[in-house]
C-alpha positions in Angstrom: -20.9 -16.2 -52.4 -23.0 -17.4 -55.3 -26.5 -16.6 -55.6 -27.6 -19.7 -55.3 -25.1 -20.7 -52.6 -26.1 -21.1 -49.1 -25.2 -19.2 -45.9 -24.0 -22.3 -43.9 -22.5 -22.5 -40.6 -21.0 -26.2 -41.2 -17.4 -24.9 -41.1 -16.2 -27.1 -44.2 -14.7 -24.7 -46.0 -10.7 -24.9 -45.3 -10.1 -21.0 -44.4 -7.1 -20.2 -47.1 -6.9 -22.7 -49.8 -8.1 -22.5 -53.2 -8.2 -18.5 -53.0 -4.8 -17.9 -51.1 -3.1 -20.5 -53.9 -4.7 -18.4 -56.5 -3.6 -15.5 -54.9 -0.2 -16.8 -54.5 0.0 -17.1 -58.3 -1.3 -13.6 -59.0 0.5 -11.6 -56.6 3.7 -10.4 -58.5 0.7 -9.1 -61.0 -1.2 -7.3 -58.0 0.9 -5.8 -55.6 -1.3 -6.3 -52.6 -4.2 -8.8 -52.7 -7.4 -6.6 -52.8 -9.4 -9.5 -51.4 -8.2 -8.7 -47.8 -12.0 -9.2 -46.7 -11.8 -13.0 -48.5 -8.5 -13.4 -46.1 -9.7 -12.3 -43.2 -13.7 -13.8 -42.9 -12.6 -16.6 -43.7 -15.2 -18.5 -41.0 -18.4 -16.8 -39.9 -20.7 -17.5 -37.2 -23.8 -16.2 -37.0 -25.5 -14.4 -34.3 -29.6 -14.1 -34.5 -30.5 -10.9 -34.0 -33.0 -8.2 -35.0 -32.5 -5.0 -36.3 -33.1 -2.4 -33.9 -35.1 1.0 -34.6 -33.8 3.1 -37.4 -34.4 5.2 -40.5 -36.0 3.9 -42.6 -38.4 1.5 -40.2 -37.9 -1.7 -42.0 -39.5 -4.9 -40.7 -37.3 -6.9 -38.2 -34.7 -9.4 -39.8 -32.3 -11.6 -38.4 -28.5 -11.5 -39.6 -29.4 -15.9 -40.8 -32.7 -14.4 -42.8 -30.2 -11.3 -44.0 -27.8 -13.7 -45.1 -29.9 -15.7 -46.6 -31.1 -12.8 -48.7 -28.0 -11.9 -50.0 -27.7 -15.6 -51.0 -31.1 -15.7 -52.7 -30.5 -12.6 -54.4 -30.8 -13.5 -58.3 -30.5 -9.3 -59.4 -29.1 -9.4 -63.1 -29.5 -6.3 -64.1 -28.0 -2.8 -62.9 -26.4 0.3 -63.3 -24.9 2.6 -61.3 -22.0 4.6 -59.7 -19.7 3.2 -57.1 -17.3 4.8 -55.0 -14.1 3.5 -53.3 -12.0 4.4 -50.9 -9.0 2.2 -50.2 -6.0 2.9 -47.4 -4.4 0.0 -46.4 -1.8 2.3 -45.2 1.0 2.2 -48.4 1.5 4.6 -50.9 -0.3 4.9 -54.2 0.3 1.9 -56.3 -0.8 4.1 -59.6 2.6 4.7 -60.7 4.3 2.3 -58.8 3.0 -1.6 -59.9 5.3 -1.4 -63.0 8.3 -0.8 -61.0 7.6 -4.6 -59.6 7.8 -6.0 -63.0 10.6 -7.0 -64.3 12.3 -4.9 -67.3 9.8 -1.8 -66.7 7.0 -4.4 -68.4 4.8 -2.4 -66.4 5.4 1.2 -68.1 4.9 -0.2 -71.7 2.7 1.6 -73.6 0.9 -1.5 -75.2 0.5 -3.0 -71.7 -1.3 -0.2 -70.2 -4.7 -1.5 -70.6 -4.2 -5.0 -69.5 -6.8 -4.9 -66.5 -4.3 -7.1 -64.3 -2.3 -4.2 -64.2 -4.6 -1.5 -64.2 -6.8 -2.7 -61.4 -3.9 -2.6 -59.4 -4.9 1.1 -58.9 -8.2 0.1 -56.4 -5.5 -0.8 -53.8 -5.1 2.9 -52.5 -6.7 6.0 -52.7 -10.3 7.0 -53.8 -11.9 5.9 -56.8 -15.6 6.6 -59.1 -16.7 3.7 -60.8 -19.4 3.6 -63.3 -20.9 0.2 -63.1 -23.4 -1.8 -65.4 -24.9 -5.3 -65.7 -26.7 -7.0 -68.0 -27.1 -10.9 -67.0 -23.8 -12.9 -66.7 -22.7 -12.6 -70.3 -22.4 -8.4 -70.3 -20.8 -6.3 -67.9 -19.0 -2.6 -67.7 -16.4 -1.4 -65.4 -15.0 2.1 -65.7 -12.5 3.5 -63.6 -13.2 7.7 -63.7 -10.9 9.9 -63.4 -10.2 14.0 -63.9 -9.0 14.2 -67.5 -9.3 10.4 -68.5 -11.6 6.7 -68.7 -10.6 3.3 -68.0 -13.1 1.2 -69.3 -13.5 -2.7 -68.9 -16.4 -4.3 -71.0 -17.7 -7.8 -71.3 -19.9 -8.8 -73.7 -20.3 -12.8 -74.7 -17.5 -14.7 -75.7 -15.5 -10.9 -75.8 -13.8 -8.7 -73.5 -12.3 -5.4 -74.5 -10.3 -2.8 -72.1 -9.3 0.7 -73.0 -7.3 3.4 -71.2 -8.2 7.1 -72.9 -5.1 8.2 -70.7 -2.9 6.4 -73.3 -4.9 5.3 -76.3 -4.5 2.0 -75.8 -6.7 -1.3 -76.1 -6.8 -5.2 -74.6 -8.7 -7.5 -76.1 -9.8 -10.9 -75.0 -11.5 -13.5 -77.3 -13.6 -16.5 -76.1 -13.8 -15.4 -73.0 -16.8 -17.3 -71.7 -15.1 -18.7 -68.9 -14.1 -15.6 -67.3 -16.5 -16.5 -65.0 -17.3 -19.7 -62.7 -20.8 -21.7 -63.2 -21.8 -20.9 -60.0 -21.8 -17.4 -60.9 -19.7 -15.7 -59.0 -18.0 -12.6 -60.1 -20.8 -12.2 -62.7 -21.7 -8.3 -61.6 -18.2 -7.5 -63.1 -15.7 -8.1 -65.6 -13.0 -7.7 -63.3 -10.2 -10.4 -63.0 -11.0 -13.0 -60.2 -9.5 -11.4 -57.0 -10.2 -7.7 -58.0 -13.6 -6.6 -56.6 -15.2 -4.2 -57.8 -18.3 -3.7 -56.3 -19.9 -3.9 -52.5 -21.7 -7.2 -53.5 -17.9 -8.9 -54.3 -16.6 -7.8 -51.3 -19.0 -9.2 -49.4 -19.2 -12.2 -51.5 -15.9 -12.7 -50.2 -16.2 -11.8 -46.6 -19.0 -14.7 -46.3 -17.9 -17.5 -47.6 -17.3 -19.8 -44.9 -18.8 -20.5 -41.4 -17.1 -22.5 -38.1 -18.2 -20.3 -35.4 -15.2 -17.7 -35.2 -17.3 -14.7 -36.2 -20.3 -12.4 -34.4 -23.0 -11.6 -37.1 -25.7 -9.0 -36.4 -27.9 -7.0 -37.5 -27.3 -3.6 -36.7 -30.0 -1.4 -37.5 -30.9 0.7 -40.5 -29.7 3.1 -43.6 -30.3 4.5 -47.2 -27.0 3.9 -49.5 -27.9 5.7 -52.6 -31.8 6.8 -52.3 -32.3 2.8 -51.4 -33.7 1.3 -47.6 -30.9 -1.1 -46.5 -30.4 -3.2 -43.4 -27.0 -2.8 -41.8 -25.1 -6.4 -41.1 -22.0 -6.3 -38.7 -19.6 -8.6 -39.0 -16.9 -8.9 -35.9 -14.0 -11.5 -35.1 -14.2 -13.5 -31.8 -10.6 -13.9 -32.2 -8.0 -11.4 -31.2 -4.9 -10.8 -32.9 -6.8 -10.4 -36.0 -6.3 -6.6 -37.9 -9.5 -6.6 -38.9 -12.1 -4.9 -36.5 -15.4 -5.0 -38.4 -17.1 -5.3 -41.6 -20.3 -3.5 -42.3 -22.5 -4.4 -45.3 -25.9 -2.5 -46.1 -27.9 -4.9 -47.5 -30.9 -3.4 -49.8 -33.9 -4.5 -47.9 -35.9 -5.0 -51.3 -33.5 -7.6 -53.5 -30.6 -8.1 -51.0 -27.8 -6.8 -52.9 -25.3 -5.4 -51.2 -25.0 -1.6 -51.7 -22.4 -0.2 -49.0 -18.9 -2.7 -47.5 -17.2 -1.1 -45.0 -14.5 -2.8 -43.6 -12.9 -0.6 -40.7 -9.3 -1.8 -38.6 -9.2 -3.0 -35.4 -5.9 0.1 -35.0 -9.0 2.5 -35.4 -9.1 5.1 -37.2 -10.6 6.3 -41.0 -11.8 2.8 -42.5 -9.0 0.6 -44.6 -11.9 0.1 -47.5 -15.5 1.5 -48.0 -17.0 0.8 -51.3 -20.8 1.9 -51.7 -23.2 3.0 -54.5 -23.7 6.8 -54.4 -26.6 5.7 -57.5 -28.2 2.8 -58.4 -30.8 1.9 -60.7 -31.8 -1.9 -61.7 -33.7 -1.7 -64.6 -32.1 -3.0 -67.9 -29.1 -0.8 -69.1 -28.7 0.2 -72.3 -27.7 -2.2 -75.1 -24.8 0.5 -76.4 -23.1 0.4 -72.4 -21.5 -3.0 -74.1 -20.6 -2.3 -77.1 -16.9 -1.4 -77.7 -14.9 -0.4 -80.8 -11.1 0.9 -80.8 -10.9 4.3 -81.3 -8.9 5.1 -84.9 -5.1 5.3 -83.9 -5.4 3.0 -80.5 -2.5 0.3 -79.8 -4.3 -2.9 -80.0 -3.5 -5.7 -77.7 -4.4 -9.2 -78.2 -4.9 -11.4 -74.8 -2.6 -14.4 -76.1 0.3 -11.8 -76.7 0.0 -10.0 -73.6 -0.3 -13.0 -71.7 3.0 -14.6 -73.7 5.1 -11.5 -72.7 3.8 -11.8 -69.2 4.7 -15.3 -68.8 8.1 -14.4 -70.4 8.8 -11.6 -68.2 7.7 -13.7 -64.8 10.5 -16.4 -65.7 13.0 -13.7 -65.8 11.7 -12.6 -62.6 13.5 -14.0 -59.4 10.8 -12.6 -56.9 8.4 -14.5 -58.8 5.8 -15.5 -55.8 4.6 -18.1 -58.7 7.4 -20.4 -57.9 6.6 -20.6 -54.1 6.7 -24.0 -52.8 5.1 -25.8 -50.2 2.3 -23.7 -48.4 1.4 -24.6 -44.8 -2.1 -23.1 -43.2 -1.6 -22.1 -40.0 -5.0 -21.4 -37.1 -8.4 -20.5 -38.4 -10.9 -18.2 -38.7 -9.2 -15.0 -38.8 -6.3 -15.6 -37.4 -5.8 -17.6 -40.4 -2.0 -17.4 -41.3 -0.4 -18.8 -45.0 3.6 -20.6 -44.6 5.2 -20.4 -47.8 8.4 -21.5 -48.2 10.8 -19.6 -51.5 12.3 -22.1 -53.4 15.7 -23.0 -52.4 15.2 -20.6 -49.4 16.1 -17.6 -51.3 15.7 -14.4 -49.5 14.1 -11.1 -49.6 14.9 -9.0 -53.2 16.8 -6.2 -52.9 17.8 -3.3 -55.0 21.3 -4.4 -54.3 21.1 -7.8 -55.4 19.7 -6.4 -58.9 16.7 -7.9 -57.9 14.1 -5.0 -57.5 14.2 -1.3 -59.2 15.6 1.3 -56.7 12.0 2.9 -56.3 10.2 -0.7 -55.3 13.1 -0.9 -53.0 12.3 2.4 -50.9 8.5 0.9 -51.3 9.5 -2.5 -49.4 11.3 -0.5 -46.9 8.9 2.3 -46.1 6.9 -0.9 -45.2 9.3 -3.1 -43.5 9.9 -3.6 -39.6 12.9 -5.9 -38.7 12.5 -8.4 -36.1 13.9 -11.5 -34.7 13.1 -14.3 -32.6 12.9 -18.6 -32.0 13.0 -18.4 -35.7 15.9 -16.1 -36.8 15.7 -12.8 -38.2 13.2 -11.5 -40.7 11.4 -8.6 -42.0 7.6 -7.8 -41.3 6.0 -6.0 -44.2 2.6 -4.4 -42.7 0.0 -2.3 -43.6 -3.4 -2.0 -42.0 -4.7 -5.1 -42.6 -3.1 -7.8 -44.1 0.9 -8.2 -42.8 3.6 -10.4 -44.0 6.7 -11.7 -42.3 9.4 -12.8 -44.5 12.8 -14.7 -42.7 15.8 -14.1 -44.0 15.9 -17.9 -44.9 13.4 -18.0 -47.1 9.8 -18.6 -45.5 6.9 -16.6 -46.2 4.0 -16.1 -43.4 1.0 -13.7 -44.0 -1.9 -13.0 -43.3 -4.8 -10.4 -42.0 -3.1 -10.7 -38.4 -0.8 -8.3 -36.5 3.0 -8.8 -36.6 3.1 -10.4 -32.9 1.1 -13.1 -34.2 3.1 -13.4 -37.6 6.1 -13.7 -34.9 5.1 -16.5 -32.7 3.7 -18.3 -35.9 7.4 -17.9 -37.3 8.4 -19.1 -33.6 6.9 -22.1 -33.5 6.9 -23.2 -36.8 8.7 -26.5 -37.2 
């Protein structure tokens, strides 16, 4: 959600258009879509409610007003450090994304900055980012780790990325449009789909509104030294895999400081992003400033982009050249149809299709089953599931595989 863009409860958003056909087109690059909260709240309802007693004592609030808040929120300026924990249930796609491209593009040296492949990373495990923002024009992501820096900066009409683990450098020129007018995205330089911060991933979770959802306020917290309201976001519908989403709300400028999104299996939560500091006065001028070290590889946008495309039409997976997508139910039981051109099947390490270690990958994740519709393979992890016939239709979605089956069943 923008911060100019309202809270409604009209229900005229189409739950899984623009941002599962987007999605679509990305996913060979991602792996898993890390936008499982856009999936899933797809329609929100609200509930009025009041926060109850806590610590801090905050004045009461509805989750409308709290909404609202988050809407109205126009914070440009922060800095900060963000944690995030991610376990959707599959192994660590560090090492493994380049396995899914084609030709071991992935493991190239001169590729290993390009943030569509980096990112990738967010999608298991725990994470330290250092954050900053300076208006919509400059922003900083770094990704820290023990012995090395992945740093994402965007500054104007430029946008430079540089892996210390490798040496090596992406650059992006005239880059103004990285970002949408309405401003969304603008508290990182991530690629669209990527959050990387609690407000994205809230953004996401409240985009649309037809009545499917419970949203209250559910009392108090501090989220790095900072009073926050808690709001709870629950499906009415079941058969969805998502249980609840919590987002502390800071009760001074409403920006999001903690997303919690737990599974309706239970258990440790699937992702919980939250600032462990936070300060929103002006960062420093030199957070934005970028300059590649002496000896770095050098990677120009238009190149990396050329050998991408390249690669992707050599690429017989290639979810790009998916045809025909159907939306099946609403709300969160929202589930995409997707049809493989020419029905093609599933990839497999025996048709020369996939490396031997994505193989093991798919199959550590696959369930077969059958039913109405044939036979097919459910790919699952905690929250967003994917059911794949062996005659070529795609259906997924942040649902459990019993509902992925009797979508498949009756489908025309």
């Amino acid at each position: 959600m923008a911060p100019n863009d309202s809270a409604g409860t009209n229900g005229t958003a189409a739950p899984g258009t623009k941002g599962a056909v987007v999605g679509r087109r990305k996913a060979v690059r991602y792996i898993v879509p890390f936008a499982v909260a856009g999936v899933a709240a797809a329609t929100i309802g609200l509930v009025p409610a009041l926060a109850s007693s806590g610590d801090p004592d905050l004045p009461e609030i509805t989750a409308q007003e709290l909404i609202e808040k988050i809407a109205a929120s126009d914070t440009q300026q922060l800095s900060g450090t963000v944690k995030i924990s991610t376990d959707l249930g599959i192994p660590s796609l560090g090492g493994l994304a380049g396995s899914f491209m084609p030709d071991g593009a992935g493991d190239k040296g001169s590729a290993s900055a390009d943030p569509q492949t980096k990112l990738t990373e967010l999608a298991s495990g725990t994470h330290t980012l250092r954050v900053a923002a300076d208006g919509p024009d400059k922003q900083r992501v770094s990704i820290l780790d023990k012995a090395s820096e992945y740093s994402l900066i965007h500054n104007g009409d430029q946008v430079w990325a540089y892996d210390s683990k490798s040496n090596a450098v992406y650059h992006a020129q005239n880059a103004g449009n990285a970002h949408d007018k309405a401003g969304r995205g603008k508290e990182q330089a991530a690629p669209d789909g990527v959050p990387t911060t609690p407000k994205a991933l809230a953004e996401q979770a409240l985009k649309a509104a037809d009545g499917t959802t419970s949203v209250t306020v559910d009392g108090t917290a501090q989220v790095a030294g900072r009073d926050a309201y808690r709001l709870v976001i629950k499906p009415e519908q079941s058969g969805s895999t998502i249980g609840s989403i919590t987002v502390a709300v800071d009760a001074e400028n409403g920006v999001p400081l903690k997303f919690t999104l737990q599974p309706s299996g239970g258990g440790k939560a699937a992702v919980d992003a939250g600032f462990t500091s936070v300060d929103f006065g002006k960062p420093d001028a030199s957070s934005f400033s970028f300059t590649p070290p002496k000896g770095a590889e050098v990677t120009e946008a238009d190149e990396a982009e050329g050998h991408g495309k390249a690669e992707a039409e050599k690429a017989k997976g290639d979810l790009s050249a998916l045809e025909g997508m159907n939306v099946i139910g609403k709300g969160w039981n929202t589930i995409a149809e997707i049809k493989t051109p020419g029905g093609a099947a599933l990839p497999s390490a025996e048709s020369g299709d996939v490396p031997a270690e994505a193989q093991q990958f798919l199959d550590a994740l696959g369930d077969k089953v059958t039913g109405k519709f044939g036979s097919g393979t459910v790919f699952k992890t905690r929250l967003v599931n994917a059911l794949m016939t062996d005659d070529g239709r795609v259906y997924v979605g942040a649902v459990t595989k019993d509902a992925l089956v009797n979508a498949a069943n009756n489908a025309g």
